[in-house]
PDB file of N, CA, C and O in Angstrom:
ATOM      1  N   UNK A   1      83.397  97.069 130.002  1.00  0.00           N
ATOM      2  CA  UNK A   1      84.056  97.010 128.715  1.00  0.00           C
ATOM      3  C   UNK A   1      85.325  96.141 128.843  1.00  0.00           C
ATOM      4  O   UNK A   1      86.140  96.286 129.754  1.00  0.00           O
ATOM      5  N   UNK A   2      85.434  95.131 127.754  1.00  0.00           N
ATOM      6  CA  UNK A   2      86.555  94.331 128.143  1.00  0.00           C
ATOM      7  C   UNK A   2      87.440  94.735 127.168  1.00  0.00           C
ATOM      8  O   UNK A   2      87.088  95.032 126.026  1.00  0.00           O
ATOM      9  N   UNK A   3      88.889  94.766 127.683  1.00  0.00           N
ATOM     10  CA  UNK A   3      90.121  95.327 126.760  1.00  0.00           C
ATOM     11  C   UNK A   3      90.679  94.635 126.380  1.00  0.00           C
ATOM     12  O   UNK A   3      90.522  93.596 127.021  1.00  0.00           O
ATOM     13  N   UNK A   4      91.779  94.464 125.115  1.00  0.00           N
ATOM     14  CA  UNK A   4      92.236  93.701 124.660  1.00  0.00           C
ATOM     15  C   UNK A   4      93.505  92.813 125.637  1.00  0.00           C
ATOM     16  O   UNK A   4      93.682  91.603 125.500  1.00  0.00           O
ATOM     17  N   UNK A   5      94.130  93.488 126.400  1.00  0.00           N
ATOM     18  CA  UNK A   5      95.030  92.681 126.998  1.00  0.00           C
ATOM     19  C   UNK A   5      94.090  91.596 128.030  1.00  0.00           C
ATOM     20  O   UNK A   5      94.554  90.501 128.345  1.00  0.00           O
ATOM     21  N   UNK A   6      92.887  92.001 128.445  1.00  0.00           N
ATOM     22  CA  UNK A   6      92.417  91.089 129.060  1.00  0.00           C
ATOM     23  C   UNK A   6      91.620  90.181 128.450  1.00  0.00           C
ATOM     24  O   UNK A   6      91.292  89.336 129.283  1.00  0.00           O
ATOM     25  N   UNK A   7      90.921  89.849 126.845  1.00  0.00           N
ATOM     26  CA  UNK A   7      90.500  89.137 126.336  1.00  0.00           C
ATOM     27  C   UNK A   7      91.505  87.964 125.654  1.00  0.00           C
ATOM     28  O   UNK A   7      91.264  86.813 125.290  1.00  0.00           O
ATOM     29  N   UNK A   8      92.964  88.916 125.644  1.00  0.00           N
ATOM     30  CA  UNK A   8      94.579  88.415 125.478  1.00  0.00           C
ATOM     31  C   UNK A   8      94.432  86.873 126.725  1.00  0.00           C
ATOM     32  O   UNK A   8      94.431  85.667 126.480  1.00  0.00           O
ATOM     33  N   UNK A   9      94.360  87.370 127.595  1.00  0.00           N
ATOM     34  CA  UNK A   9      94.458  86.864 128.796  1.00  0.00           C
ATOM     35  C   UNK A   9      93.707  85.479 129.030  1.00  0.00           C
ATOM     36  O   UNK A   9      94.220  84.401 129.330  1.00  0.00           O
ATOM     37  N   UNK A  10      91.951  85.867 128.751  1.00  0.00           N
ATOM     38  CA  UNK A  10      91.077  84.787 127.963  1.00  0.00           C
ATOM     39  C   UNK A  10      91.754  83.578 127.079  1.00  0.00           C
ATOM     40  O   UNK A  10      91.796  82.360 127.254  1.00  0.00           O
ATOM     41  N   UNK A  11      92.050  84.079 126.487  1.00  0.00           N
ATOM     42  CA  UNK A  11      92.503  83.621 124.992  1.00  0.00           C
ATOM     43  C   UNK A  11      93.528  82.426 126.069  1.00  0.00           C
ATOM     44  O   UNK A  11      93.239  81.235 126.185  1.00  0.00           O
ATOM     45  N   UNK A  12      94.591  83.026 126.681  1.00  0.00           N
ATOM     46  CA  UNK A  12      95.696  81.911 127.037  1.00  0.00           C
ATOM     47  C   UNK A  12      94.989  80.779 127.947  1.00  0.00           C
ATOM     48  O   UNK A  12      95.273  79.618 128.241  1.00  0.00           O
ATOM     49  N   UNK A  13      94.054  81.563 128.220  1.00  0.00           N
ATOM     50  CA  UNK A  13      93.247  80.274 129.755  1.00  0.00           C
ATOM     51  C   UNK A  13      92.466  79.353 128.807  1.00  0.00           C
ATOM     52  O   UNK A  13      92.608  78.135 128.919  1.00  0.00           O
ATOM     53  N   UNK A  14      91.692  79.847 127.928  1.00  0.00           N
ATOM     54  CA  UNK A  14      91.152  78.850 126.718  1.00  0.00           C
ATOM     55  C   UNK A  14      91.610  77.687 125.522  1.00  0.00           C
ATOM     56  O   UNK A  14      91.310  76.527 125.240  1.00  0.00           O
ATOM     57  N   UNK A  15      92.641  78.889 124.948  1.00  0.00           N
ATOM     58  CA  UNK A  15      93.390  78.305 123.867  1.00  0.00           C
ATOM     59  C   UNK A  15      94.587  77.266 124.988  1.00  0.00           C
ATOM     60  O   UNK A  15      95.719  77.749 125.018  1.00  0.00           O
ATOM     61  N   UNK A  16      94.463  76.426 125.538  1.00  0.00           N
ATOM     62  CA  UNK A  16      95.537  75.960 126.303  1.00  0.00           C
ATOM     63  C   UNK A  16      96.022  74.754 124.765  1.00  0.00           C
ATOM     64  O   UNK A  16      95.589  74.386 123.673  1.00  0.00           O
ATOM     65  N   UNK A  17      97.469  74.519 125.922  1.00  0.00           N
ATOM     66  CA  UNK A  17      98.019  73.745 124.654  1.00  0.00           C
ATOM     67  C   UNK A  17      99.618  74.534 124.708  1.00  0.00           C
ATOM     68  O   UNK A  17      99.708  75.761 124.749  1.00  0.00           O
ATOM     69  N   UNK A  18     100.901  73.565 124.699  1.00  0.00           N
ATOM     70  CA  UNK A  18     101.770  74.072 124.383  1.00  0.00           C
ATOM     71  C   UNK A  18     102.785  74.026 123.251  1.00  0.00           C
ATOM     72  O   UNK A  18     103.918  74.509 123.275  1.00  0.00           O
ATOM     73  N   UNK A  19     102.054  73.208 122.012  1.00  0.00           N
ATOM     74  CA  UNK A  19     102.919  73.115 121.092  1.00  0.00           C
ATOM     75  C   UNK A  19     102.768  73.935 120.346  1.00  0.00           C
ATOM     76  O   UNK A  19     102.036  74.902 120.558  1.00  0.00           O
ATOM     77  N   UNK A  20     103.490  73.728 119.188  1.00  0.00           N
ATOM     78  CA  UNK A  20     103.871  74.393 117.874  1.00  0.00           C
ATOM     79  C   UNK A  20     102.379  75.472 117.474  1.00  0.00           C
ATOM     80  O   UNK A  20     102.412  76.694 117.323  1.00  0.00           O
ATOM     81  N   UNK A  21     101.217  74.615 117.379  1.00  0.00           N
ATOM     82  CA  UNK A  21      99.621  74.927 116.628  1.00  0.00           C
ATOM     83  C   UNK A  21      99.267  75.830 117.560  1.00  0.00           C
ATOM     84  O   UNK A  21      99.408  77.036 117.359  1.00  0.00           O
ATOM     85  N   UNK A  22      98.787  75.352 118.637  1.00  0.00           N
ATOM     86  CA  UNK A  22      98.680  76.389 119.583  1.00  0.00           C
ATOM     87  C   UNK A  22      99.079  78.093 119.887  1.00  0.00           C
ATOM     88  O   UNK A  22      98.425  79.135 119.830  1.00  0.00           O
ATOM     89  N   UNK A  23     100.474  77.761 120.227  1.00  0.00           N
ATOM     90  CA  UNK A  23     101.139  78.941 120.029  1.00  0.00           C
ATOM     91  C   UNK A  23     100.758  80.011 118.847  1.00  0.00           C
ATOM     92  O   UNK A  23     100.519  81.215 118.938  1.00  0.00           O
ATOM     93  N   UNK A  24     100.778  79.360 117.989  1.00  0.00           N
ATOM     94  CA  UNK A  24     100.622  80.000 116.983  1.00  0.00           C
ATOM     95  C   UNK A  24      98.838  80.807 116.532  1.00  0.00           C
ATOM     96  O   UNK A  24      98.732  81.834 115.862  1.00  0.00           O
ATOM     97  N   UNK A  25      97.835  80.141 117.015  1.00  0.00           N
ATOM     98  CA  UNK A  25      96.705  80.056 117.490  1.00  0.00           C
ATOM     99  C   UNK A  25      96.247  80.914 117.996  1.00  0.00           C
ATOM    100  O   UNK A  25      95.248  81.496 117.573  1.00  0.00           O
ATOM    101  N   UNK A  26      97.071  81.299 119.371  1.00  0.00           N
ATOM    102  CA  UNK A  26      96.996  82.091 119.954  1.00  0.00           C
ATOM    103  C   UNK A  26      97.243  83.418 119.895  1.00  0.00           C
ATOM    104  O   UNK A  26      96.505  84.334 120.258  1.00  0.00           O
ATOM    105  N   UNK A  27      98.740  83.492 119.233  1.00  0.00           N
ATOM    106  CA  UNK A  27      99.460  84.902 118.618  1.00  0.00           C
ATOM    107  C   UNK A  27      98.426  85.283 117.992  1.00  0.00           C
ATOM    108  O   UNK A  27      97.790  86.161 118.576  1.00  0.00           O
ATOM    109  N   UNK A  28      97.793  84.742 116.442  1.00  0.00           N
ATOM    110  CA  UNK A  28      97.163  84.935 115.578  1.00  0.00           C
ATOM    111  C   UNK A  28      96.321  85.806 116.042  1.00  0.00           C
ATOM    112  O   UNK A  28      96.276  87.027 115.894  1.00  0.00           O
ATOM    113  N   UNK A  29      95.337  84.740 116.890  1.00  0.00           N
ATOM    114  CA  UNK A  29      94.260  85.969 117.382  1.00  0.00           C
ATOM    115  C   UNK A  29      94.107  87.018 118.013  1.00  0.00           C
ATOM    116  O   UNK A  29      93.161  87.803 117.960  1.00  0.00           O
ATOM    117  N   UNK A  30      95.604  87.084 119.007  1.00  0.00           N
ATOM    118  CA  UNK A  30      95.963  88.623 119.003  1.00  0.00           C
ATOM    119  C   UNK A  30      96.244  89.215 118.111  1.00  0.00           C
ATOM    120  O   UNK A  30      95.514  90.120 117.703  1.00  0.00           O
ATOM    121  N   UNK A  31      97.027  88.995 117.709  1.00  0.00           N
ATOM    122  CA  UNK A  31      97.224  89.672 116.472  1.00  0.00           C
ATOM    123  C   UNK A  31      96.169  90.745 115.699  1.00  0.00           C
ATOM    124  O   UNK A  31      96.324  91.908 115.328  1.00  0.00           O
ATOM    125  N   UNK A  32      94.842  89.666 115.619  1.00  0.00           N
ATOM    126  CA  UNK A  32      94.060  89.940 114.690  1.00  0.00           C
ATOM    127  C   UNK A  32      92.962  90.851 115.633  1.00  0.00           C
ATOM    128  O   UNK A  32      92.074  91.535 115.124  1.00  0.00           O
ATOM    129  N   UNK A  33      93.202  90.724 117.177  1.00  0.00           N
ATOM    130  CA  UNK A  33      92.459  91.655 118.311  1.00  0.00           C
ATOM    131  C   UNK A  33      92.901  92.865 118.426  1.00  0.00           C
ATOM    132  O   UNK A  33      92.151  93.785 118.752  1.00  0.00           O
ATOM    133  N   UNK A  34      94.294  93.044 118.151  1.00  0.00           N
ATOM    134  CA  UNK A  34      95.172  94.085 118.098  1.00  0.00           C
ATOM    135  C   UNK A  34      94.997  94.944 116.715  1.00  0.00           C
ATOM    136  O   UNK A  34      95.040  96.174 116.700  1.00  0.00           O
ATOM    137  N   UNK A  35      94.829  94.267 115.751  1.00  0.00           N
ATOM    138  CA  UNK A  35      94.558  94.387 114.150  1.00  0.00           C
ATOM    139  C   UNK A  35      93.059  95.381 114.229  1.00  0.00           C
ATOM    140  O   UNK A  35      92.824  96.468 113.700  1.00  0.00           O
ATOM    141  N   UNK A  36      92.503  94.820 114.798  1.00  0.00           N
ATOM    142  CA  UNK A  36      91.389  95.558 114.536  1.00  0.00           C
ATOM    143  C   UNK A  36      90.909  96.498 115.953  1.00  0.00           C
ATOM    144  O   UNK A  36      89.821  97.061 116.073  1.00  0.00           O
ATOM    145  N   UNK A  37      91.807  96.495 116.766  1.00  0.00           N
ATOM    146  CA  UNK A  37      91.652  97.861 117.574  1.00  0.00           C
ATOM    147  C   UNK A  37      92.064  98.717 116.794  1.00  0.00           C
ATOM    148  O   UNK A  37      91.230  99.373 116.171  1.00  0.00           O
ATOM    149  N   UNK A  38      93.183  98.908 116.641  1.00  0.00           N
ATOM    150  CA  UNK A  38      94.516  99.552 115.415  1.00  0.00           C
ATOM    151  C   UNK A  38      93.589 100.364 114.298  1.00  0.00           C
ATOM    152  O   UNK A  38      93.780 101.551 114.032  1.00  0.00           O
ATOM    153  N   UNK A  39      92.775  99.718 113.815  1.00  0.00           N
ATOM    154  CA  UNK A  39      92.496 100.446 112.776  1.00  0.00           C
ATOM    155  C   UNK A  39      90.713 100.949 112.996  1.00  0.00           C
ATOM    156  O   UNK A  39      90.057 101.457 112.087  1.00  0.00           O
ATOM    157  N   UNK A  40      90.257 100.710 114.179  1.00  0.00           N
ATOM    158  CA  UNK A  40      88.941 101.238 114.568  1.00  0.00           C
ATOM    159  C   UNK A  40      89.703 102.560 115.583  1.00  0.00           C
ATOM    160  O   UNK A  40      89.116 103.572 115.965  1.00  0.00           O
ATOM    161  N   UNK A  41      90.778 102.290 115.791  1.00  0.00           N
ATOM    162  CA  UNK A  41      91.385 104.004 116.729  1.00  0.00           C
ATOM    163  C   UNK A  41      91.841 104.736 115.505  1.00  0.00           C
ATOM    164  O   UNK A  41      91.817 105.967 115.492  1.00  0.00           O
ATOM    165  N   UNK A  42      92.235 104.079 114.529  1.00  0.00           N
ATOM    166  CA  UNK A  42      92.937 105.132 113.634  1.00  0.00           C
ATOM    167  C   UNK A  42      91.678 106.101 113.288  1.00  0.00           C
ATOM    168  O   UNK A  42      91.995 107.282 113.154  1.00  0.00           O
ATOM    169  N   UNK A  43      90.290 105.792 113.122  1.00  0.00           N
ATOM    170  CA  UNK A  43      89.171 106.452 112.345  1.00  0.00           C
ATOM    171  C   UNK A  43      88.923 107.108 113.947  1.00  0.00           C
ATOM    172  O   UNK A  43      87.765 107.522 113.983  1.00  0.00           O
ATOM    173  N   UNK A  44      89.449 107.281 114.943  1.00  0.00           N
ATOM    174  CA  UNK A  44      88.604 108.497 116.346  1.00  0.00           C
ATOM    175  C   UNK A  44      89.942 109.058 117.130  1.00  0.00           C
ATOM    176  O   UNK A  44      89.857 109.790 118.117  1.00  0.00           O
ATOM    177  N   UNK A  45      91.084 108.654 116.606  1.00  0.00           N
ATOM    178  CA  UNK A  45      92.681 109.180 117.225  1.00  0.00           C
ATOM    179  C   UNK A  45      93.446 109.708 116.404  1.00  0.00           C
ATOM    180  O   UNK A  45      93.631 109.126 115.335  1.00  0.00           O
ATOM    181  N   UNK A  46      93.919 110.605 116.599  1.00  0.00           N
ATOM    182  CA  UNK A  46      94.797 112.055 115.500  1.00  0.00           C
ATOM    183  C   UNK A  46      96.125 110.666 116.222  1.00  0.00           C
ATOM    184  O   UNK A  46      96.447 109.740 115.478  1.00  0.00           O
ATOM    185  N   UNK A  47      96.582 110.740 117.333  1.00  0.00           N
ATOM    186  CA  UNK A  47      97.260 110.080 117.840  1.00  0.00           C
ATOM    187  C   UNK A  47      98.183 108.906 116.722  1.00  0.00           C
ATOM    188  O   UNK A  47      99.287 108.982 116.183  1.00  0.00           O
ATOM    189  N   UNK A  48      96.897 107.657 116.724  1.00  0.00           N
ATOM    190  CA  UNK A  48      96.957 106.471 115.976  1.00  0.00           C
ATOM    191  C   UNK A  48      97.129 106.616 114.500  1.00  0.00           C
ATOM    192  O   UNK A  48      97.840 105.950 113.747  1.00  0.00           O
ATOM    193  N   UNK A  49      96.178 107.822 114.180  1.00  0.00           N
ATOM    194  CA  UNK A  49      96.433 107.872 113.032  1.00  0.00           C
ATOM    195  C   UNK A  49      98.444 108.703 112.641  1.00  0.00           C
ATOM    196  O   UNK A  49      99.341 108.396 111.855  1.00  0.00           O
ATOM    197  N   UNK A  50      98.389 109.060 112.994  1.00  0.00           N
ATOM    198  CA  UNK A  50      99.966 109.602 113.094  1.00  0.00           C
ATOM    199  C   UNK A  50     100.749 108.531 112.938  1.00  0.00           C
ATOM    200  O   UNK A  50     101.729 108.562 112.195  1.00  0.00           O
ATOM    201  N   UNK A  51     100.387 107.447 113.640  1.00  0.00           N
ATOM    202  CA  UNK A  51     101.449 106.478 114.037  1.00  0.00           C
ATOM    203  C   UNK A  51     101.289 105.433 113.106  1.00  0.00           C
ATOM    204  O   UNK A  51     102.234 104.699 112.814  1.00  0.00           O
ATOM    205  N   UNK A  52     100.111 105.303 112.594  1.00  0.00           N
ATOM    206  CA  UNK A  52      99.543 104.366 111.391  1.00  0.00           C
ATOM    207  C   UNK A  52      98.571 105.534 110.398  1.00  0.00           C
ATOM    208  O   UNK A  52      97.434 105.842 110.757  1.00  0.00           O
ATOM    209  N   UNK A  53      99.229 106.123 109.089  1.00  0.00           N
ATOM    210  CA  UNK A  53      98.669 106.939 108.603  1.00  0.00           C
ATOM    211  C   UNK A  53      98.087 105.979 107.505  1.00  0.00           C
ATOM    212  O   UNK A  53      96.965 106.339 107.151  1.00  0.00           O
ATOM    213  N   UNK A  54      98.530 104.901 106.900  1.00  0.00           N
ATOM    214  CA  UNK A  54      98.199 104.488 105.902  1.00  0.00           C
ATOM    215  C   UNK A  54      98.119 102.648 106.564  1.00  0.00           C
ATOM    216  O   UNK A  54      98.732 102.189 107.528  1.00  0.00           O
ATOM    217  N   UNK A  55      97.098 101.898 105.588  1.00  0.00           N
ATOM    218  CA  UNK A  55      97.042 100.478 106.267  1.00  0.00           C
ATOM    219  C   UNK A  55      98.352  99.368 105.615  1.00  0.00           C
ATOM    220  O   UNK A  55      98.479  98.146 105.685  1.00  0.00           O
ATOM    221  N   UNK A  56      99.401 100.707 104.826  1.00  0.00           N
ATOM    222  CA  UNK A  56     100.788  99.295 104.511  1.00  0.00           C
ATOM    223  C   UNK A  56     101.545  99.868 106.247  1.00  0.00           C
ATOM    224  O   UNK A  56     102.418  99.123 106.692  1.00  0.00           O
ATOM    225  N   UNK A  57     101.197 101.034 107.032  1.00  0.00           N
ATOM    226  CA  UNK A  57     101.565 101.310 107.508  1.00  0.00           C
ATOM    227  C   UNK A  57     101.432 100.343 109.261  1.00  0.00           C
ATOM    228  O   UNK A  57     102.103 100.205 110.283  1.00  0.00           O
ATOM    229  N   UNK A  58     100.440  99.998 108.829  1.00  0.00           N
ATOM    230  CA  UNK A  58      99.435  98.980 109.867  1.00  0.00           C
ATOM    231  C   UNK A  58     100.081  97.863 109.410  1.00  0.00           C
ATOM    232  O   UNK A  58     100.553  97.349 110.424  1.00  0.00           O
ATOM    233  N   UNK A  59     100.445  97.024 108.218  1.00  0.00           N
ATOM    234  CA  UNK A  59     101.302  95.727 107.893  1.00  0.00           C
ATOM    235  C   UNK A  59     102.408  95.718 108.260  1.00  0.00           C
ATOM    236  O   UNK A  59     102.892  94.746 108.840  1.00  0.00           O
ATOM    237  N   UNK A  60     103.262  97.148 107.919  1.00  0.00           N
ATOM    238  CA  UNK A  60     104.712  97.009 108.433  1.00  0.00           C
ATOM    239  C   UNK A  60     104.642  96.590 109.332  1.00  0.00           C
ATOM    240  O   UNK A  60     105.125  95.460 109.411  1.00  0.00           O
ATOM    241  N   UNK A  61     103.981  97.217 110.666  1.00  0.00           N
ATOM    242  CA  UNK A  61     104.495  97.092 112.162  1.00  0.00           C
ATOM    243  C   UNK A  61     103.680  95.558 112.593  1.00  0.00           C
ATOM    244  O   UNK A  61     103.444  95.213 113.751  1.00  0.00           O
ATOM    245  N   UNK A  62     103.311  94.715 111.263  1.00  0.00           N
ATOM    246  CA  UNK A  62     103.362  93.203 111.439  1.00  0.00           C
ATOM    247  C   UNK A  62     102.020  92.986 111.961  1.00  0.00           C
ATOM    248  O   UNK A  62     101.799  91.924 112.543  1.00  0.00           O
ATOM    249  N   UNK A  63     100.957  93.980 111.813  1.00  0.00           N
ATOM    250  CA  UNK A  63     100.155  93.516 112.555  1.00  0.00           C
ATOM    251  C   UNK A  63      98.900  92.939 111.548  1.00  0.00           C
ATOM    252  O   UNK A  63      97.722  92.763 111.859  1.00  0.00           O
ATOM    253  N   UNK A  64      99.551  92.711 110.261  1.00  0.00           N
ATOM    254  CA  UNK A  64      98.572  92.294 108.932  1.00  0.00           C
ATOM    255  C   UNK A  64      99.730  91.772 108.098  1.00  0.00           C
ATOM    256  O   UNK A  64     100.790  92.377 107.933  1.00  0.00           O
ATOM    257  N   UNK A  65      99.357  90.354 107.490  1.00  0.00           N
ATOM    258  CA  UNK A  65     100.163  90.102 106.502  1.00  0.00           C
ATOM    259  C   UNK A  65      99.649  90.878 105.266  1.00  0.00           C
ATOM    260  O   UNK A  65      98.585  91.472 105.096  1.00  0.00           O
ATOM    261  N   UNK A  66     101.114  90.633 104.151  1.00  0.00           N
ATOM    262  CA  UNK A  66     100.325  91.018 102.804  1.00  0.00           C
ATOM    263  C   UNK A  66      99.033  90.260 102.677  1.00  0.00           C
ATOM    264  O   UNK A  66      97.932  90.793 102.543  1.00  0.00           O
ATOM    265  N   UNK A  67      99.214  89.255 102.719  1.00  0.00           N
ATOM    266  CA  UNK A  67      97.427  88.756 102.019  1.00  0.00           C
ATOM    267  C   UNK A  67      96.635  89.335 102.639  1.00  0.00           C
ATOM    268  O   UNK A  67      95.872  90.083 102.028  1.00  0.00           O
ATOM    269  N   UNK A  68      96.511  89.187 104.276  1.00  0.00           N
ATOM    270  CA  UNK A  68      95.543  89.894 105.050  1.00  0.00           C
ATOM    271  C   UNK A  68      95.036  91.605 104.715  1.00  0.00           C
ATOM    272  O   UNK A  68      93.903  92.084 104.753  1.00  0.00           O
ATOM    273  N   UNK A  69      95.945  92.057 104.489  1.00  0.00           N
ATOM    274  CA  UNK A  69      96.267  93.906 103.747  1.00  0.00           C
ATOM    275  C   UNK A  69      95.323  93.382 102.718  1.00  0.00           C
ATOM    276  O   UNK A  69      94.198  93.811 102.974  1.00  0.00           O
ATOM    277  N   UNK A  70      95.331  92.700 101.763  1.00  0.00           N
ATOM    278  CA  UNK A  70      94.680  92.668 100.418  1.00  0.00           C
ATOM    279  C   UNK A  70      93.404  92.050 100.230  1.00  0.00           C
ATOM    280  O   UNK A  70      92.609  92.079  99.291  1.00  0.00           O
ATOM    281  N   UNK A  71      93.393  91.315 101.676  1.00  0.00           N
ATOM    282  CA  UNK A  71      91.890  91.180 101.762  1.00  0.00           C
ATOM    283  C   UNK A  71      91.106  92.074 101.994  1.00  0.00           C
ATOM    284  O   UNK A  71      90.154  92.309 101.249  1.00  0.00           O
ATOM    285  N   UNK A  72      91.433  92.930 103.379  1.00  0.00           N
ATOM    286  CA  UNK A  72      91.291  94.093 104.244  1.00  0.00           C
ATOM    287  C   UNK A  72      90.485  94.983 102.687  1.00  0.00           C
ATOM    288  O   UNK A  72      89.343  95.180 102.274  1.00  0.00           O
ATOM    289  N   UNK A  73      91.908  95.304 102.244  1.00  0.00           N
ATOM    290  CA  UNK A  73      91.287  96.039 100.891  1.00  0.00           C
ATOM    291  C   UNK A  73      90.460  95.722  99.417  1.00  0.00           C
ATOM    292  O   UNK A  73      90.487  96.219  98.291  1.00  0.00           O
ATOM    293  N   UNK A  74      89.751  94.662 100.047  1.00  0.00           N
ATOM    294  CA  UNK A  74      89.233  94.508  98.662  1.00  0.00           C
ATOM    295  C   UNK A  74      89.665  93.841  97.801  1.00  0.00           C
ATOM    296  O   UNK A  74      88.840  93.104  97.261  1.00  0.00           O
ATOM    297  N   UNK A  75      91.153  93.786  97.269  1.00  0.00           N
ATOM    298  CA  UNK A  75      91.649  92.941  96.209  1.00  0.00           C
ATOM    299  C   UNK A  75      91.453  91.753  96.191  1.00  0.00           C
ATOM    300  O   UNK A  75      91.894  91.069  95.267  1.00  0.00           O
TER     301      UNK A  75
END
C-alpha cells in the first residue's frame, strides 16, 4: 500500500522543475492527495471526523479552495 507522503515523494522525483509552474504543480497535487485522504478518513475515523466535522471545515485548514468546496458539492 503506498502512502501519501511517499507518492508526495514520487511526485518531487517526477514533477522536476524549479520554477514558479512547477512548484506550484506540485503543491497542488498534494494538496489534492491530502484532500482526498482527508475526507475518505473522515467517513471510517471518529478521530478525523472531530477534526474536520464539516467540508468548510476541510477548506479552512486550506486543503480545498472555495471553488474546489463547490465543486466537491455539487454547486
Amino acid at each position: 500500500c503506498t502512502t501519501v507522503p511517499q507518492v508526495c515523494l514520487d511526485l518531487a522525483t517526477y514533477l522536476c522543475g524549479r520554477d514558479e509552474q512547477s512548484r506550484l504543480l506540485r503543491r497542488t497535487v498534494a494538496r489534492y492527495l491530502i484532500a482526498a485522504e482527508v475526507l475518505t478518513l473522515r467517513d471510517i475515523s471518529m478521530a478525523v471526523r472531530k477534526r474536520f466535522p464539516t467540508l468548510q471545515h476541510v477548506s479552512d485548514a486550506g486543503l480545498l479552495s472555495g471553488d474546489e468546496l463547490s465543486l466537491y458539492e455539487g454547486e
